[in-house]
C-alpha positions, -999 to +999 in steps of 0.1 A: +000+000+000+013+035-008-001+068+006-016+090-022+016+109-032+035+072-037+053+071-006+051+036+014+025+033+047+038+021+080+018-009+069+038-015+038+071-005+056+062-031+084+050-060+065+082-055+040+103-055+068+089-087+089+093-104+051+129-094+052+131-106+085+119-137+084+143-143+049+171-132+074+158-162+095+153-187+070+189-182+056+205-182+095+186-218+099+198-234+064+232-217+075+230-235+107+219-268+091+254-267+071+276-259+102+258-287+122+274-312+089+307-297+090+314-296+128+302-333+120+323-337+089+356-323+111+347-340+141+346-377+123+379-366+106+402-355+129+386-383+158+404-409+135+438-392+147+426-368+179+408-377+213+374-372+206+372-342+229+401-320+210+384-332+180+353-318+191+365-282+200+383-279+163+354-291+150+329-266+171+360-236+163+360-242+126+319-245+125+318-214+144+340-197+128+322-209+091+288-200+107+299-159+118+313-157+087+282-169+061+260-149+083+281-116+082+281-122+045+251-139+033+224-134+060+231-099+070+253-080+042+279-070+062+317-071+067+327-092+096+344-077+121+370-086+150+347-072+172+314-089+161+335-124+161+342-116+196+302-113+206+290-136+180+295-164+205+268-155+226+245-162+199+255-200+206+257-196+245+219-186+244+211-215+224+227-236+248+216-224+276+177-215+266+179-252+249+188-265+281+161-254+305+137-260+280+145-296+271+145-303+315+111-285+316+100-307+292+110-338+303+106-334+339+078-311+338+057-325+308+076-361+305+083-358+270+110-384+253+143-372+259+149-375+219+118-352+213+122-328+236+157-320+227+149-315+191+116-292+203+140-268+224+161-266+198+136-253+173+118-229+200+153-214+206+162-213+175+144-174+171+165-159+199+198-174+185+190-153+153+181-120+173+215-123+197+237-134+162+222-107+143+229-082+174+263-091+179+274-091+139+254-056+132+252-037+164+276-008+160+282-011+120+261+006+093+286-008+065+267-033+043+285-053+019+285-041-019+281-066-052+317-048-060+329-051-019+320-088-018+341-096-049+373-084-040 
């Protein structure tokens, strides 16, 4: 909807921006969905010749490190910064620890399966992960990355 001289409503304005939004989302999920096969991927290699532990924290480092990265660029537009890669980790702490008291709740509280109720606190979570990621890669920056900035 447009007001009678052209300009967009705060309808139109709102409605674009909750469509942007939730394209923002759908992209951080699918990004997600990737990292979750290469921390697999670099876990299962590096466990032939590591303890399964150290394997685990290069794996988690390098999926991090994959995930703040496509996000900067792809999700959000923008040029990663030392600074953001410092915060982004909170993202990932939230989801840890807002996945955790939701999958106890669930099982001791509505006795779900374990399985289930991991998988459902995961999802529910999921929305607040995107907010604190998006918060710690943008806060601070207006710089948006360029067709000609990205290809250099």
């Amino acid at each position: 909807m447009t007001a009678r001289d052209g300009t967009p409503t705060a309808r139109t304005r709102t409605s674009g921006l909750w469509r942007f939004t939730l394209f923002q989302f759908t992209l951080f999920a699918a990004i997600g969905l990737a990292n979750t096969g290469v921390y697999f991927a670099v876990y299962a290699v590096l466990n032939i010749w590591l303890p399964y532990l150290a394997a685990h924290a290069v794996g988690y480092a390098v999926s991090l490190t994959g995930s703040f990265l496509l996000n900067s660029y792809i999700t959000l537009r923008t040029r990663p910064t030392w600074r953001a890669f410092v915060r982004y980790p909170l993202s990932g702490l939230a989801n840890l620890v807002g996945s955790g008291v939701l999958l106890h709740l669930a099982v001791t509280r509505l006795g779900m399966d374990e399985h289930l109720a991991a998988l459902a606190a995961g999802v529910l979570v999921t929305p607040l992960s995107f907010l604190l990621a998006r918060w710690a890669i943008t806060s601070g920056t207006n710089e948006r990355v360029t067709e000609g900035a990205s290809s250099r």
